[in-house]
C-alpha positions, 0 to 999 in steps of 0.5 A, spaced: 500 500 500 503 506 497 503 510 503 509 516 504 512 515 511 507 510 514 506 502 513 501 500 507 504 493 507 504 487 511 507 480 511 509 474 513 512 466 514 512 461 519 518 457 520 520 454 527 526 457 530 532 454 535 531 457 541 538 459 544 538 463 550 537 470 549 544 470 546 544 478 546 547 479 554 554 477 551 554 483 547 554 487 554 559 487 559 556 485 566 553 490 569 554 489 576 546 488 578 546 480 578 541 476 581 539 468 581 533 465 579 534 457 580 540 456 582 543 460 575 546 466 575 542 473 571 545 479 568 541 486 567 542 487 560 538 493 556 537 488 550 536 494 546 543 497 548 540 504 549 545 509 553 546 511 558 546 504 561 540 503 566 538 499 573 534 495 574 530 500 577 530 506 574 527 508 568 528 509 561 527 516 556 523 516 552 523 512 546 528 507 550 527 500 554 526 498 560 532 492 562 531 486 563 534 479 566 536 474 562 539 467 563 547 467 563 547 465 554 550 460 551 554 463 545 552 462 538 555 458 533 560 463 529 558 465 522 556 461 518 559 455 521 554 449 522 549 452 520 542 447 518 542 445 510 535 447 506 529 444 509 533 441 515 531 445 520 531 452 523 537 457 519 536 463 523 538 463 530 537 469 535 544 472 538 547 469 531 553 475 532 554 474 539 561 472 537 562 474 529 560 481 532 558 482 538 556 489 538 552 489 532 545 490 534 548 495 539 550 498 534 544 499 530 540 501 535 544 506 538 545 509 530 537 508 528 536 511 536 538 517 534 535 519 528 530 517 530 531 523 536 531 527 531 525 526 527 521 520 530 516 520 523 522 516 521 520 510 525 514 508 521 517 508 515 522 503 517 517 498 519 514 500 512 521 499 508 522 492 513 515 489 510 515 492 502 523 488 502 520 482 505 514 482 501 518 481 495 522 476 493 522 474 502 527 479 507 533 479 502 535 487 502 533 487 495 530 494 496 535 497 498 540 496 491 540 503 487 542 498 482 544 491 480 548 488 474 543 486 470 541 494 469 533 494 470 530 498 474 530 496 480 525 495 486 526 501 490 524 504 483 519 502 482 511 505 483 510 502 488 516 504 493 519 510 489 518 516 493 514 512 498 520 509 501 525 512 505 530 512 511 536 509 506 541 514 510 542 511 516 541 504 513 548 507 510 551 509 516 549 503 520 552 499 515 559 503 515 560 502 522 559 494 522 564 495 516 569 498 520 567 493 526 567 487 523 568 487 515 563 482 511 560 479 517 553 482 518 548 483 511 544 489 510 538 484 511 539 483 518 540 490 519 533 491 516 530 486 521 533 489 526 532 496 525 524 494 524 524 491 531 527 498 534 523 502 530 517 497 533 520 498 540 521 506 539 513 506 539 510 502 543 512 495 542 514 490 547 522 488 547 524 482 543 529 478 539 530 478 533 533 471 529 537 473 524 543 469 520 540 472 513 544 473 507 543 478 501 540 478 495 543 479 488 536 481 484 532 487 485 526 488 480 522 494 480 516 488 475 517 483 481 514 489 486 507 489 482 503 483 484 506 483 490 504 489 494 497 492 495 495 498 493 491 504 497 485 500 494 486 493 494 480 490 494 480 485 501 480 479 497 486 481 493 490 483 500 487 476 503 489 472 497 497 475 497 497 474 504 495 466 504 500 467 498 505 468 503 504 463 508 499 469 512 493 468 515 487 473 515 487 474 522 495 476 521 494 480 514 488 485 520 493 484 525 499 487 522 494 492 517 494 495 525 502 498 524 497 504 520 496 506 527 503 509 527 506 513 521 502 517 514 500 517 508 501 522 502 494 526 500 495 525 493 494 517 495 488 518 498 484 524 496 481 522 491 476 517 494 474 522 498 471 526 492 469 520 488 461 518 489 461 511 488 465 511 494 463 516 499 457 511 501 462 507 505 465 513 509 462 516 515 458 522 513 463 527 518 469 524 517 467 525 510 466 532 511 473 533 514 477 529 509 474 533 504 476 539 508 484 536 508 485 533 502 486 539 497 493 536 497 498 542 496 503 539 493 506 531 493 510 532 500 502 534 504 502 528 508 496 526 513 496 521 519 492 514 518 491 514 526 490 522 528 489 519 535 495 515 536 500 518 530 507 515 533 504 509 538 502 502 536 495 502 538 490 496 538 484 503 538 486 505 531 481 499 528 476 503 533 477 508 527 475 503 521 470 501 525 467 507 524 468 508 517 473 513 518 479 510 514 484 514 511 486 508 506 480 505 502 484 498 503 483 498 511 476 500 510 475 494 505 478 488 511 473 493 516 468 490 512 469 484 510 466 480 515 471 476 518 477 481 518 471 485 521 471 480 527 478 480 528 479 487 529 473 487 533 476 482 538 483 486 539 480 493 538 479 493 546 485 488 547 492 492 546 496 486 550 493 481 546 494 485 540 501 487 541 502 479 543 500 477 535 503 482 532 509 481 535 508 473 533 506 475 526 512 480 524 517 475 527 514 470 522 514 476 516 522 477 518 523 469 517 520 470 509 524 466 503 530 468 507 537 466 503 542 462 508 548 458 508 551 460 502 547 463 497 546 470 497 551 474 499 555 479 504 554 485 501 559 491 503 555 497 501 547 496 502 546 499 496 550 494 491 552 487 490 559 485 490 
């Protein structure tokens, strides 16, 4: 769903994952509160390696996590080594650079943070960016390529992404300092996941780990993008067909439809059903009105909230919105009136907890999309092109 800043896409995978401990607490020095829990030592650790470094007690700035206790880890493979053949069990693996590059994820969380300091809009598009790569050809960064050796336009170019997606800056610079860190070892791909999981957090998501061991991709084409992400007015049964497509449930495709509590679309996107009489039935009559007022678009930059309630928190009540007919994108009014996305929504519009508990489950199994291990694909050395 072609939607500038915000979300407009959401997908998805299942795939049974080797639960390691939280491997994430190597990555830190000890910190020197510890307890025991059945005998086996603890370290607090902030799992998402925001500074200053916190206690147990005392509470984070905005934007940052609370740390937690986590088991003493048991270290995870190295790179690349004894990893799982195709079709022989799971091939991601949380903590998976917990000895190639332990600081990695600290890495990306400290550098993602501060953009998104500077401008906290920012977090919504990488979730978009996260899921219009995965959607594709599976979570393989081949959105991020500006170019590949076959010289077709590639898929960033594409109508669908094109002006729509943004954040590739940081992107490079996260890539950069893992470079200088520990060269050719982490892909652009796991930093896509792991920059969608702190912008997830930065909003209001319960922390949580990220299996990663995922390589890059060598194609990107802008003709793959087509069939693949829905428009602003896709039709429910297109969306429930893509999704099923891609291993998704119907109940998944309106959990994750509910990241469009945070972020915006551009005017231009959605003012014209607004204007158009064969549609203007289906939306409430004053929100009708409102929308009408709104969406003059002045110029393709004019971006308007899909959730004005709740614009940079993910928010169960942004389904309350749909029900209602007051839906800025046609798409997500289409499943609040199909019947059985319709019940779904109602189900978790009063339950966040229950709500932030699927979506967490359904984004960790879009992450885990038609990912290429092992040695196929690569590691690339610039986000932006191949080897």
């Amino acid at each position: 769903m072609a939607a500038g800043g915000g979300i407009a896409a959401v997908t998805f995978l299942s795939c049974a994952i080797l639960l390691l401990p939280l491997v994430a607490a190597a990555l830190l020095p000890e910190n020197n509160n510890s307890g025991q829990e059945n005998g086996r030592k603890l370290r607090i650790i902030n799992p998402f390696y925001l500074e200053p470094e916190m206690n147990a007690t005392s509470s984070p700035p905005p934007g940052q996590v609370d740390p937690i206790l986590v088991p003493e880890p048991v270290g995870p493979p190295e790179y690349g080594s004894e990893m799982p053949e195709p079709g022989q069990g799971p091939t991601l693996i949380e903590g998976f650079y917990g000895r190639s590059c332990p600081r990695a994820e600290m890495i990306v969380n400290q550098t993602i943070n501060e953009y998104f300091s500077k401008d906290p809009t920012l977090a919504p598009a990488y979730v978009r960016l996260f899921l219009h790569d995965c959607l594709v050809n599976g979570c393989d960064a081949s959105i991020l390529l500006d170019e590949t050796p076959s010289g077709e336009d590639v898929e960033k170019k594409a109508p669908h992404n094109g002006k729509f997606v943004r954040g590739f800056e940081a992107i490079d610079e996260i890539k950069s300092q893992l470079e200088a860190e520990c060269p050719g070892v982490v892909s652009c791909a796991d930093i896509l996941a792991y920059t969608n999981r702190d912008a997830l957090v930065y909003t209001g998501v319960p922390p949580y780990q990220v299996a990663a061991g995922r390589r890059d991709g060598l194609v990107s084409l802008a003709k793959n993008v087509e069939h693949n992400i829905p428009l602003p007015d896709a039709p429910a049964e297109h969306m429930v067909k893509l999704f099923a497509r891609k291993g998704l449930s119907l109940e998944e495709l309106v959990v994750l439809t509910g990241a469009h509590s945070i972020g915006s679309a551009h005017c231009s996107i959605v003012s014209g059903r607004f204007f158009d009489p064969r549609k203007t039935a289906d939306i409430d009559p004053g929100y009708l009105i409102k929308m009408r007022s709104l969406t003059f678009c002045e110029d393709d930059s004019q971006d308007l909230p899909f959730d004005p309630y709740s614009q940079q928190k993910m928010d169960s009540r942004f389904y309350k919105e749909l029900l209602a007919k007051k839906a800025l994108l046609e798409s997500d009014q289409n499943l609040a009136n199909e019947p059985r996305g319709n019940a779904v929504m109602k189900r978790y519009v009063g339950d966040q907890q229950g709500w932030l508990k699927k979506f967490t489950s359904s984004i960790k199994k879009v992450g885990e999309m038609d990912v290429l291990t092992g040695d196929r694909g690569e590691i690339r050395r610039q986000c932006r092109f191949v080897n």
